[in-house]
C-alpha positions in Angstrom: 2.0 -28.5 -0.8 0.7 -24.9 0.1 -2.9 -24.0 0.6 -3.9 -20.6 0.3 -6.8 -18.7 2.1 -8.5 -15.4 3.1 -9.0 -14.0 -0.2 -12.1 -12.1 -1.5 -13.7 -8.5 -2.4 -13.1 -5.6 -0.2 -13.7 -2.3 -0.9 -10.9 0.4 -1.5 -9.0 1.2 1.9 -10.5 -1.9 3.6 -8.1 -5.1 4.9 -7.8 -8.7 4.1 -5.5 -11.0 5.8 -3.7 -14.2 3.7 -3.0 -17.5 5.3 -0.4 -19.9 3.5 -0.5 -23.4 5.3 2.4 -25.3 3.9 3.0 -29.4 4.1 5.5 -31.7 2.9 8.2 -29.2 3.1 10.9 -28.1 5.4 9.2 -25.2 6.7 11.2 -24.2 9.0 14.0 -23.6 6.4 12.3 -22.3 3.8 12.1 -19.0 2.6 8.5 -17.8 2.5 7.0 -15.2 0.3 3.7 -14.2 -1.3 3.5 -12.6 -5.0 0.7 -11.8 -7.3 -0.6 -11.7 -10.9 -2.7 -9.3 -12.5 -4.8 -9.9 -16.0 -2.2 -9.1 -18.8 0.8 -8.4 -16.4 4.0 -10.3 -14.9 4.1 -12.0 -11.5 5.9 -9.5 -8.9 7.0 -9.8 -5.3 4.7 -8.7 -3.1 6.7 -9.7 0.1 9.4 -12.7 1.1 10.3 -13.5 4.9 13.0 -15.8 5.8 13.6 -18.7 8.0 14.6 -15.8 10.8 12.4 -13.3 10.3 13.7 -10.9 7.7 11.5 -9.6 5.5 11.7 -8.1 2.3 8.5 -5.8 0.6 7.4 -4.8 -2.8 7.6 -1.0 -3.5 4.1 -0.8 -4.1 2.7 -2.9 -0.7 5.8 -1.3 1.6 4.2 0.6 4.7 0.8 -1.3 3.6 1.5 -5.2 4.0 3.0 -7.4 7.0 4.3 -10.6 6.1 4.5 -12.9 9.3 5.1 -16.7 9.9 4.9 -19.3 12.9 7.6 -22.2 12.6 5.6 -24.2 14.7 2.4 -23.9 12.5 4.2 -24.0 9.4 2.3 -21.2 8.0 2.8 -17.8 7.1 0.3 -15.0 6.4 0.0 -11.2 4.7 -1.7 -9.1 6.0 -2.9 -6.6 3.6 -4.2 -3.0 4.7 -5.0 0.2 3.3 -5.8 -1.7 0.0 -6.3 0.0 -3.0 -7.9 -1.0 -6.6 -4.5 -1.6 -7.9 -3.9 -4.5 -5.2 -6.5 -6.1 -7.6 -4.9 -9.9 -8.3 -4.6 -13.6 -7.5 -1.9 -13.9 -4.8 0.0 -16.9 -4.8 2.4 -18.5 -1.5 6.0 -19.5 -2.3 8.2 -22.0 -0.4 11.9 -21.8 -1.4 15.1 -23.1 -0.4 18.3 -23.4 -2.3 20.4 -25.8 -0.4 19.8 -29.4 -0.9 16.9 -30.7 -0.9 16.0 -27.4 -2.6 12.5 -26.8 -4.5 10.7 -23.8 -5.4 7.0 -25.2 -4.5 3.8 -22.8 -5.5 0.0 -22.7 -4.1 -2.5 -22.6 -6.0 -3.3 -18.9 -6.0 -6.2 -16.9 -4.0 -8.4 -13.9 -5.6 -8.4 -10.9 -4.1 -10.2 -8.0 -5.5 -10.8 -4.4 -4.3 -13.6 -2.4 -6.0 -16.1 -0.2 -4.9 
């Protein structure tokens, strides 16, 4: 199970920071990542982080958003700066691992929303 939380309205340049905690899985060899939907358009990648700490970044949040996790906590986090209208969407937490047991296991999505 993963639990989003930390989403909400912030105004055009402002920050929010994502938390993602995660149960029932093998956290510590999962692949994390955080993606988001906008009204009328496809899911994308906002940003993945493995089991070691590499990170991978959407064109469109690189520079802007840190993806981070603790092991210990199982739970990862985005922090989200510089956040622009077009950030607009509900973000949803990924677990992912592709060795057995593998699953693909999604939270429930949090809104954020950036408007003036």
């Amino acid at each position: 199970q993963l639990v989003e939380s930390g989403g909400g309205l912030v105004q055009p340049g402002g920050s929010l920071r994502l938390s993602c905690a995660a149960s029932g899985i093998i956290f510590g060899a999962s692949v994390m990542g955080w993606y988001r939907q906008a009204p009328g358009k496809r899911r994308e990648l906002v940003a993945t982080v493995t089991s070691g700490g590499t990170t991978d970044y959407g064109d469109s949040v690189e520079g802007r958003f840190t993806i981070s996790r603790d092991n210990r906590k199982n739970t990862v986090w985005l922090q989200m700066d510089s956040l622009q209208p077009d950030d607009t969407a509900v973000y949803y937490c990924n677990a992912l691992r592709k060795v057995t047991p593998t699953y693909n296991v999604w939270g429930q999505g949090t809104q954020v929303t950036v408007s003036s």
